[in-house]
C-alpha positions as CSV (number, residue, x, y, z in Angstrom):
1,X,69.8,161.5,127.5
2,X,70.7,159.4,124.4
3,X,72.9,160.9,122.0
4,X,73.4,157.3,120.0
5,X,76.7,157.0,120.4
6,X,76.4,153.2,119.8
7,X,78.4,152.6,122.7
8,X,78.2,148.6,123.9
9,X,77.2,148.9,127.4
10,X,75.8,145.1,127.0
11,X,78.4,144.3,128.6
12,X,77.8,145.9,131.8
13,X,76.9,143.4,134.8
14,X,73.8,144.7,136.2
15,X,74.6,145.2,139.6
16,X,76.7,148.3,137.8
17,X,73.8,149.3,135.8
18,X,72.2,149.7,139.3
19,X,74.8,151.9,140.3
20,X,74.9,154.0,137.7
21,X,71.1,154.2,137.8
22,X,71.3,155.1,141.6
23,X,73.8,157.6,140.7
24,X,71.0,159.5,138.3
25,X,68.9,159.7,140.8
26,X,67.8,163.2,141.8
27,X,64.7,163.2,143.6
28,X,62.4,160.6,145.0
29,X,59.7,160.6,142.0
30,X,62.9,160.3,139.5
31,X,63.5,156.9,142.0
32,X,60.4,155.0,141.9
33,X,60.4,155.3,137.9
34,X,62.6,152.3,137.9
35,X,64.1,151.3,141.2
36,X,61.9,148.7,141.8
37,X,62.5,146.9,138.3
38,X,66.4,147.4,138.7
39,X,66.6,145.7,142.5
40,X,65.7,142.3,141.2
41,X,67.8,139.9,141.3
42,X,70.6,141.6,142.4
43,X,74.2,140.2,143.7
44,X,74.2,142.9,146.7
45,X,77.8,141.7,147.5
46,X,79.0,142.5,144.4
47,X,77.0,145.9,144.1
48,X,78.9,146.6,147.8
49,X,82.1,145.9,146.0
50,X,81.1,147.8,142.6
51,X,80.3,151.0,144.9
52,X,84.1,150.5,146.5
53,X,85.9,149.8,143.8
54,X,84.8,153.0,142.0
55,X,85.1,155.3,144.9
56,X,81.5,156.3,144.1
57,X,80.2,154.8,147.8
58,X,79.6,158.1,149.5
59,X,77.6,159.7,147.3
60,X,75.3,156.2,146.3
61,X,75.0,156.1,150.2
62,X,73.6,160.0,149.9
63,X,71.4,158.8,147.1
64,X,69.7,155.9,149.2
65,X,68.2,157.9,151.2
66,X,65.5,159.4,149.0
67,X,64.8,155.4,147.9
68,X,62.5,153.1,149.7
69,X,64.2,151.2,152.5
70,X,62.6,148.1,152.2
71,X,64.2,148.1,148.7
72,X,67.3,147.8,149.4
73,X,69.0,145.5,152.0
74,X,69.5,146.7,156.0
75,X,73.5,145.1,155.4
76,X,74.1,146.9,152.0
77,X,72.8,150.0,153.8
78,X,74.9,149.6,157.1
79,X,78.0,148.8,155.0
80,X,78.0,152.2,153.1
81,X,77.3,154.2,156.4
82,X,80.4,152.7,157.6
83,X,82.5,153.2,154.6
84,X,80.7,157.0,154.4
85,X,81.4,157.8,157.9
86,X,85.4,156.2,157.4
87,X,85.7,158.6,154.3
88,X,84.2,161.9,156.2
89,X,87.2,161.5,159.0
90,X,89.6,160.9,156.3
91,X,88.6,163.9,153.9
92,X,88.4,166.1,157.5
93,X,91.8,165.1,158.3
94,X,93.1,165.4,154.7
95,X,91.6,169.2,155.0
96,X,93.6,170.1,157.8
97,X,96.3,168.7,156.5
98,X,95.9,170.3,153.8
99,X,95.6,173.4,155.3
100,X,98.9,173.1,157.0
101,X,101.1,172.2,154.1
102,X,100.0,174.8,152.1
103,X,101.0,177.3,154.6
104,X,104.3,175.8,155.6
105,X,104.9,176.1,151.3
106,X,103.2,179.1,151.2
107,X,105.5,180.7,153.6
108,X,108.5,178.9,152.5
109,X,107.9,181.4,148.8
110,X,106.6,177.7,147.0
111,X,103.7,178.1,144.9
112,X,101.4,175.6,145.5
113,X,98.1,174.4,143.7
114,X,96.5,171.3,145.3
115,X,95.0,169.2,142.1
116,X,92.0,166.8,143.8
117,X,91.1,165.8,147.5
118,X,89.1,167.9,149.7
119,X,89.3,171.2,147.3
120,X,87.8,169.1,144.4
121,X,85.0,168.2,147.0
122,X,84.1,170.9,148.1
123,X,84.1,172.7,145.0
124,X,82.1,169.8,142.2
125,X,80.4,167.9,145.0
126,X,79.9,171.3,147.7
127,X,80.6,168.6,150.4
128,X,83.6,166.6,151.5
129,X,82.1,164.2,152.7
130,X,80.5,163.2,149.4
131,X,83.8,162.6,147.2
132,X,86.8,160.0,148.1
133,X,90.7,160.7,148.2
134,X,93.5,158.6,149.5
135,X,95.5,160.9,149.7
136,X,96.7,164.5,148.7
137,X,98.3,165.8,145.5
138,X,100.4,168.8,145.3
139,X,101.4,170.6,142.4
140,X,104.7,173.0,142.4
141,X,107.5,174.4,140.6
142,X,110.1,171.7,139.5
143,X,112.6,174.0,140.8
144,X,111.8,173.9,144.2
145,X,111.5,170.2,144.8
146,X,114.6,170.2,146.8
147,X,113.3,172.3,149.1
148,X,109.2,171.0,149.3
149,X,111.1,167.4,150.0
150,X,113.3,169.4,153.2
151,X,110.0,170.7,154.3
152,X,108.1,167.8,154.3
153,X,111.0,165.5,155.9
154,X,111.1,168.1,159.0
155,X,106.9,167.6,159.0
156,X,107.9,163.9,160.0
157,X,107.2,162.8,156.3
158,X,109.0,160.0,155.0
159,X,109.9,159.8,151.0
160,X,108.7,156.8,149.0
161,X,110.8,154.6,147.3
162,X,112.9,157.1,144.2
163,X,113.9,155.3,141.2
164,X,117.1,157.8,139.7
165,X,119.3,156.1,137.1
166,X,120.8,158.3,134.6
167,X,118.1,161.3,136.0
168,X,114.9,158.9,134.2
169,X,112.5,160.5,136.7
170,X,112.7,163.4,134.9
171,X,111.8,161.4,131.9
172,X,109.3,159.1,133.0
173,X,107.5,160.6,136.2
174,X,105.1,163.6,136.9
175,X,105.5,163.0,141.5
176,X,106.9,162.0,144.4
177,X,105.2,160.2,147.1
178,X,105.6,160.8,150.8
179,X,103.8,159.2,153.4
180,X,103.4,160.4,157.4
181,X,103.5,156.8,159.6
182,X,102.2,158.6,162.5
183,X,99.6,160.3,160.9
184,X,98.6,158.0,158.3
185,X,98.4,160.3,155.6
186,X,100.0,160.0,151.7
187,X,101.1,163.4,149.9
188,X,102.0,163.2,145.9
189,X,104.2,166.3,145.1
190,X,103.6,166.9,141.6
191,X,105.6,168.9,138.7
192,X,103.6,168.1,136.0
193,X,100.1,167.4,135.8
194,X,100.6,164.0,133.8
195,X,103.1,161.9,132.3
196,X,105.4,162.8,129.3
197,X,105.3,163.3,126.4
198,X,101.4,165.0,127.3
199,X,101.5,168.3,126.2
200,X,100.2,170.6,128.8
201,X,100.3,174.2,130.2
202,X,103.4,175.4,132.2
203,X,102.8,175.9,135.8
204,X,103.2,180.1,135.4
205,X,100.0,179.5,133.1
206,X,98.3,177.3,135.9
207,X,99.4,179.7,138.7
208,X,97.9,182.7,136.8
209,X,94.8,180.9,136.5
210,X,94.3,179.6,139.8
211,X,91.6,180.0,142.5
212,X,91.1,179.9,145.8
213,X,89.4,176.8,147.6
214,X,87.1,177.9,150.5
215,X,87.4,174.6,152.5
216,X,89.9,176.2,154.8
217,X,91.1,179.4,156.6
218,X,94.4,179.7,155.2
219,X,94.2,179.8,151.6
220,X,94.5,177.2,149.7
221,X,95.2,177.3,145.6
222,X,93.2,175.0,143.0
223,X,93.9,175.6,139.3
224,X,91.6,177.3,137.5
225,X,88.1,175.9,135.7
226,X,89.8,175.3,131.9
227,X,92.7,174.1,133.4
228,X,90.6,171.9,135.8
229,X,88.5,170.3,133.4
230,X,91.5,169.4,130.8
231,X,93.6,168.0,133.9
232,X,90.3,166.1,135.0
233,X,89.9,164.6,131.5
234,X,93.4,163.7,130.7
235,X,94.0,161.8,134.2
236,X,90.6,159.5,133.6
237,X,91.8,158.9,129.9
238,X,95.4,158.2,131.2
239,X,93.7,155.5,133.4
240,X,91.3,154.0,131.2
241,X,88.1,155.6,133.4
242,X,88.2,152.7,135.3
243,X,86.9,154.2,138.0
244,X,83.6,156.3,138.4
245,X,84.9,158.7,140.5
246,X,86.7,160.2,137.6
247,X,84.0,160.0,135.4
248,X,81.6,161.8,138.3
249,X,84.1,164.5,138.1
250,X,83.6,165.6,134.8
251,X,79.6,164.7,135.2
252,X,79.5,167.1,138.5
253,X,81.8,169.6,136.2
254,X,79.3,170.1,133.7
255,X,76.3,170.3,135.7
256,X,78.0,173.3,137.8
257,X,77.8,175.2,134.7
258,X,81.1,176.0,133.2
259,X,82.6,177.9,130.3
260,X,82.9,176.0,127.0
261,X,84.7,178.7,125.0
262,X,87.8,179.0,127.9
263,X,87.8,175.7,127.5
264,X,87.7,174.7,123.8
265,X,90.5,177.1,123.3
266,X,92.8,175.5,126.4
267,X,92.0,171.8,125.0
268,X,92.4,172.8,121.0
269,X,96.1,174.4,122.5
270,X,97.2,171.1,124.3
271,X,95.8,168.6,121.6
272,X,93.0,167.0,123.7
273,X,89.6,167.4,122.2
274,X,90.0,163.8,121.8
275,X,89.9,162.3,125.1
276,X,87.5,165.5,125.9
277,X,85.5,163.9,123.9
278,X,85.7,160.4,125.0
279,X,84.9,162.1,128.6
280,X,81.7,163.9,127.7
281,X,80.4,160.5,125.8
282,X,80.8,158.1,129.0
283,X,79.3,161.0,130.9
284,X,76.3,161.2,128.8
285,X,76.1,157.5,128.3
286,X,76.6,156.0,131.8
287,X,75.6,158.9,133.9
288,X,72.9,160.9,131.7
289,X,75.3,164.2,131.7
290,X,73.2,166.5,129.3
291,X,75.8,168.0,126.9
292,X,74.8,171.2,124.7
293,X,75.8,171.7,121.2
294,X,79.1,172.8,122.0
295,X,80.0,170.0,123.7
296,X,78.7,167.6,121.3
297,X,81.1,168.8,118.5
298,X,83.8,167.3,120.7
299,X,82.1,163.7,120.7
300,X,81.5,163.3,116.7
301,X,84.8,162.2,115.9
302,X,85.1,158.2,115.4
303,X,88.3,158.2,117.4
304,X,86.4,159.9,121.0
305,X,83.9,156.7,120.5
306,X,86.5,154.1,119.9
307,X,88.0,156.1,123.1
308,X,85.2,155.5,124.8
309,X,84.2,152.4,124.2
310,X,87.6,151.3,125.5
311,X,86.8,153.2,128.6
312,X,83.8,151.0,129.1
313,X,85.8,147.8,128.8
314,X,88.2,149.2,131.1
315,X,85.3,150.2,133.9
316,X,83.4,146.8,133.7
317,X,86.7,144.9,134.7
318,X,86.6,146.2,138.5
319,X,90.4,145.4,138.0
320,X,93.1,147.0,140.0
321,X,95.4,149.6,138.4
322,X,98.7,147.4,138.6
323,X,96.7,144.3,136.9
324,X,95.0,146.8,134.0
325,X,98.1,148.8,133.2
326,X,100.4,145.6,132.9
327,X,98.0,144.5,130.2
328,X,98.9,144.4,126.5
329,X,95.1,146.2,125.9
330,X,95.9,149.1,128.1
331,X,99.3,149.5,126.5
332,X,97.4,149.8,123.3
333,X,94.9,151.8,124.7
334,X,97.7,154.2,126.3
335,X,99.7,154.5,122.7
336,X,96.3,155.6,120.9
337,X,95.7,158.6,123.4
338,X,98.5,160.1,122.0
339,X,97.2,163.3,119.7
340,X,100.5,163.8,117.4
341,X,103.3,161.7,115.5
342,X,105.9,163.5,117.4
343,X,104.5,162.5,121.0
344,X,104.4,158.9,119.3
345,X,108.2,158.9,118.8
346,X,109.0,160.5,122.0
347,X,107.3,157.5,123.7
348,X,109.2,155.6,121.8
349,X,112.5,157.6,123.0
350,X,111.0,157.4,126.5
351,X,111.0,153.7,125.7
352,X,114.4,153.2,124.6
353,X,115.5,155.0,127.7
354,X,117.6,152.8,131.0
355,X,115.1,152.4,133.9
356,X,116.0,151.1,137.5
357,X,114.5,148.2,136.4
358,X,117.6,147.7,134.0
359,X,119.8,148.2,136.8
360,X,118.3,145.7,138.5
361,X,119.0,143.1,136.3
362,X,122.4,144.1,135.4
363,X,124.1,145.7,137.9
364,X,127.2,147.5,136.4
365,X,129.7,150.7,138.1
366,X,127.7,154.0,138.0
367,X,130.9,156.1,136.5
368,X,129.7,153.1,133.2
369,X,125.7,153.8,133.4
370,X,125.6,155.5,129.6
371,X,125.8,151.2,128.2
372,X,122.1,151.4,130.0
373,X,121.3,152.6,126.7
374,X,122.6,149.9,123.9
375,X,122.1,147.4,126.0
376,X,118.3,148.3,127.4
377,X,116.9,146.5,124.4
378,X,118.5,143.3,125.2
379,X,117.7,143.9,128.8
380,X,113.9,144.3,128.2
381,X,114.2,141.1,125.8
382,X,116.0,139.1,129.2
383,X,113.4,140.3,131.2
384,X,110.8,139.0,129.0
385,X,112.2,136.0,128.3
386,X,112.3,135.0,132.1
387,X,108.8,136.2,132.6
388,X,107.4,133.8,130.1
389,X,109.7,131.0,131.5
């Protein structure tokens, strides 16, 4: 479908074209239309590595199947069987662990709502198998922290490193990491669904909203569709889209049918029909979403197509995150998602606050810590200074 958005997608090497055309594939007929055009010429090492990079490589490898064999080559094949069979034990053992967290919380009086992994699988793609996590992501209430972290340590968990100076995770983070050596499995424990200064619903909203995932005999708690889709949009904004995982999400999402009006009224409340729109135009563009009129009234805005546009730039880099979010582009990128003046300021407050990393180049008594804050400025200047020397 082409809405004319005008976005640039030039740019675009062609092995990812491929990809994305592979990923529109829905039946065989729909596949000799223009596979065998699209195959020519093609750098299959770096299609292998476009399909990785973007997490997309278990469902392409579904998608080859209904495509001539002699079309594609016996390695390229071989390679994604490999990497889909890898994924299928991970997301299986990710489901059971899943499964046994969320009973030990459950039990423990911790309300719990698992955000992606094996419940967004099963639930946008109706197969584990078909959809990539590294690990899982937990949502409770801040509250009980203290006791999810007791929990998890007695599980054989270990906690990831925990920047605290002057309480600035508060401030600055949204989870906790913990990873299981023996088991070889990474939990996130989440109190908010993204970053500050993001507005977003409380978690008694999310909780009252929630649903229950299938994928296991114990329940297990997802949030609800409205809630789902504006968490879904807000994380791949957050991260430029630079993967097409995220961007799949929403495409699966909207396919599945869902309920524009619930969800209108959650993103007009939390100030996103801007990055909801940047969503549905990379989904229509790159992966031929079809979007009704509803839908479209969140894309006419000039700022969701400069949004988007960026996302493109951001998804033909095949960048990791550390190298894309360090850049002076995505830092510009970042400042424009914000919706209001006030969340503006407060990212410049959020700025201005001490960080570990100001602790680590001046090292001062903890009972003097408050000078953290006159003198961050001309601790991020130092910093910056010996970077560029």
């Amino acid at each position: 479908m082409n809405n004319n958005y005008s976005l640039d997608l030039s740019i675009l090497p062609k092995e990812l074209k491929l990809l994305l055309e592979i990923l529109d594939i829905e039946n065989y007929y729909k596949s000799e239309i223009f596979i065998n055009e699209s195959v020519k010429d093609i750098d299959w090492e770096v299609f292998l590595q476009l399909a990785i990079h973007h997490r997309v490589y278990p469902i392409i490898y579904s998608k080859l199947k209904i495509i001539e064999e002699k079309l594609i080559p016996t390695h390229v094949i071989q390679t994604l069987n490999q990497e889909y069979k890898k994924n299928t034990f991970q997301m299986l053992q990710l489901s059971a662990e899943m499964e046994k967290v969320s009973e030990l919380f459950i039990k423990n009086q911790i309300p719990t709502l698992f955000l992606k992994g094996p419940v967004l699988a099963a639930e946008l793609y109706g197969d584990i198998s078909l959809r990539t996590s590294k690990d899982l992501d937990i949502l409770i209430p801040i509250n009980d922290l203290e006791k999810a972290d007791k929990l998890l340590l007695s599980l054989g968990y270990e906690k990831g490193k925990f920047h605290n100076i002057l309480n600035e995770w508060k401030w600055r983070n949204q989870h906790m990491e913990y990873f299981h050596p023996q088991k070889n499995i990474q939990l996130e424990i989440h109190w908010r669904l993204n970053p500050r200064p993001t507005k977003e619903p409380s978690f008694h909203t999310l909780w009252k909203r929630k649903r229950v995932s299938t994928v296991t005999s114990f329940p297990v708690y997802f949030l609800g569709e409205e809630d789902l889709f504006l968490y879904l949009v807000s994380h791949g904004a957050r991260h430029g889209w630079f993967r097409l995982r995220w961007l799949l999400d929403i495409d699966k999402m909207i396919k599945k049918g869902i309920d524009f009006d619930k969800i209108i009224f959650v993103l007009k409340k939390y100030q996103s029909f801007h990055i909801a729109g940047q969503a549905i135009i990379l989904s229509s563009e790159l992966l031929k979403t079809p979007i009704n009129e509803k839908m479209r009234l969140l894309t006419v805005s000039n700022r969701s197509r400069t949004l988007a546009q960026a996302g493109v730039n951001f998804i033909k880099e095949m960048l990791p995150l550390q190298i894309i979010t360090s850049s002076n582009t995505y830092k510009r990128y970042q400042f424009s998602l914000y919706s209001s003046y006030m969340q503006r300021i407060y990212s410049f407050i959020l700025w201005l606050y001490p960080s570990y990393f100001d602790a680590e180049t001046l090292k001062i008594p903890k009972s003097f810590h408050f000078l953290y804050f006159p003198l961050r400025p001309f601790l991020l200047a130092w910093r910056k200074i010996r970077k560029l020397t």
